[in-house]
C-alpha positions as CSV (number, residue, x, y, z in Angstrom):
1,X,0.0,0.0,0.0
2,X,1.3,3.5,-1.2
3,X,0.9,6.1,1.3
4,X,1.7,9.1,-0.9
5,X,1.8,12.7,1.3
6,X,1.7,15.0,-1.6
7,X,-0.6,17.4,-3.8
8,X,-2.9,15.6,-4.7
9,X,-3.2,13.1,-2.3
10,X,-1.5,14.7,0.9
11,X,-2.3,12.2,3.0
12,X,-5.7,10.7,1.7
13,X,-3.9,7.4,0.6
14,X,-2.0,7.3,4.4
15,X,-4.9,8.3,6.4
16,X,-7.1,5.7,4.8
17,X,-4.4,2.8,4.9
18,X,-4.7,3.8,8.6
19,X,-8.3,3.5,8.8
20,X,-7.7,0.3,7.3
21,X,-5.4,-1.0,9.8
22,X,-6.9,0.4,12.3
23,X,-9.8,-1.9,11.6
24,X,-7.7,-5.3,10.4
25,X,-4.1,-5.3,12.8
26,X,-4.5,-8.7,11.7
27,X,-3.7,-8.0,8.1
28,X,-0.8,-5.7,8.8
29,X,1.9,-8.8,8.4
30,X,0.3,-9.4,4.1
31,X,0.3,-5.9,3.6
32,X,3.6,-3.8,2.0
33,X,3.9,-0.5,3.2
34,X,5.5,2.0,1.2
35,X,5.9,5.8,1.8
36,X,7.2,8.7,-0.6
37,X,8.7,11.3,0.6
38,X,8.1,14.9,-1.0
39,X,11.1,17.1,-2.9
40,X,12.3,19.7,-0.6
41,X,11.6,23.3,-1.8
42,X,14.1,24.8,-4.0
43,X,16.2,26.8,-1.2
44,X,15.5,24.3,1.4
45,X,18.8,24.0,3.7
46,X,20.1,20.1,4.2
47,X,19.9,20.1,7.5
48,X,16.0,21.5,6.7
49,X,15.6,18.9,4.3
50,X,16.5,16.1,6.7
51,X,14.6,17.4,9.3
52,X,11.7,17.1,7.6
53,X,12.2,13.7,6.4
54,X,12.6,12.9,10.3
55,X,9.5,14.7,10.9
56,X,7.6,12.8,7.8
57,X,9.1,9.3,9.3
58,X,8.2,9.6,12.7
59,X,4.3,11.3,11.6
60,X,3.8,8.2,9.1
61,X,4.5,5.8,11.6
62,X,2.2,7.6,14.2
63,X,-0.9,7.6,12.0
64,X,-0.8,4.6,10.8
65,X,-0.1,3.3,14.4
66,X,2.8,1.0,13.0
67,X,6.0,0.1,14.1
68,X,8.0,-0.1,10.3
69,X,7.1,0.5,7.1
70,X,8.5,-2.1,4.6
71,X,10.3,0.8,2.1
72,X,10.6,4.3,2.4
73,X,10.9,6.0,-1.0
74,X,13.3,9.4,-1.7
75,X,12.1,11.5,-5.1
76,X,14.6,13.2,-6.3
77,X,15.6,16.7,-5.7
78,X,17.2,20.1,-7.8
79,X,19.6,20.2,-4.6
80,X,22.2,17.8,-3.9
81,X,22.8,18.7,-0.3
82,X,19.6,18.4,0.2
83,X,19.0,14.5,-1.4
84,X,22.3,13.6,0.3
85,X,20.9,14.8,3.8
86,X,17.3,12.9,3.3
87,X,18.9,9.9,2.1
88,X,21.1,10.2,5.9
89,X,18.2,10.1,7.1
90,X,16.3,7.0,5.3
91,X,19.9,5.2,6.3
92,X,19.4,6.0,9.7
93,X,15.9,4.4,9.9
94,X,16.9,1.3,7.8
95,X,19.0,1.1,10.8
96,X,16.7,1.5,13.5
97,X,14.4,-1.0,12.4
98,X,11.7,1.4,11.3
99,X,11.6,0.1,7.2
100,X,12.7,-2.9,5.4
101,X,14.3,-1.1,2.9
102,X,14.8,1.8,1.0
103,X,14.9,3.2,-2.3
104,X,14.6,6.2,-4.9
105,X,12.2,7.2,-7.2
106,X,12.1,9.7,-10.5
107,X,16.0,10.0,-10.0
108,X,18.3,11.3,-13.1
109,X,21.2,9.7,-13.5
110,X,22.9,13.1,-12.4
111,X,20.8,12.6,-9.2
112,X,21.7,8.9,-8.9
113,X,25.4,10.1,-9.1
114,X,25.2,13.0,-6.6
115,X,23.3,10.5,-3.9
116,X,25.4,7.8,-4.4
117,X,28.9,10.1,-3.0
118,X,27.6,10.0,0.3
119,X,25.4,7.1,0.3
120,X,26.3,4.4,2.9
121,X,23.7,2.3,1.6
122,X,23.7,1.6,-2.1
């Protein structure tokens, strides 16, 4: 299940898997849950644009009233601070426990290239 948090959806797909979960914990362990995470705004500072990654992470989780998530997803970004930074923090939670997995999505091969510099996790 995508839980997409952007125009047009910002948050309809996430608040409904909740609803759904909320209603069937029983059919959490069948279900895949995979969350996006929005592009910074052009300008957005790194330690900005990890920050609100952190935020998104720990807000998802909340709402849907879930330990993990199986894959969080980073779109790609004009700013290579910024994906660098994000991507930290989608390491960090790969880490933690809190997904499965990560990936990208939309990326460029210029953006592939800029990511994978820092990227611990390839």
């Amino acid at each position: 299940i995508h839980t997409c948090r952007f125009p047009p959806y910002s948050g309809k797909e996430r608040d409904g898997t909740a609803q759904y979960l909320a209603a069937h914990p029983e059919d959490r362990a069948r279900l895949l849950l995979n969350t996006k995470f929005r592009k910074p705004k052009l300008g957005t500072s790194a330690s900005d644009a990890a920050q609100i990654c952190r935020d998104q992470i720990e807000e998802d989780l909340k709402i849907l009233n879930v330990a993990n998530v199986d894959m969080l997803m980073l779109r790609d970004s004009p700013d290579c601070d910024a994906m660098q930074a994000q991507w930290e923090m989608l390491q960090e939670a790969l880490a933690k426990g809190t997904t499965r997995s990560i990936g990208v999505i939309n990326y460029c091969e210029g953006s592939l290239k800029c990511l994978l510099e820092t990227a611990k996790v390839k």
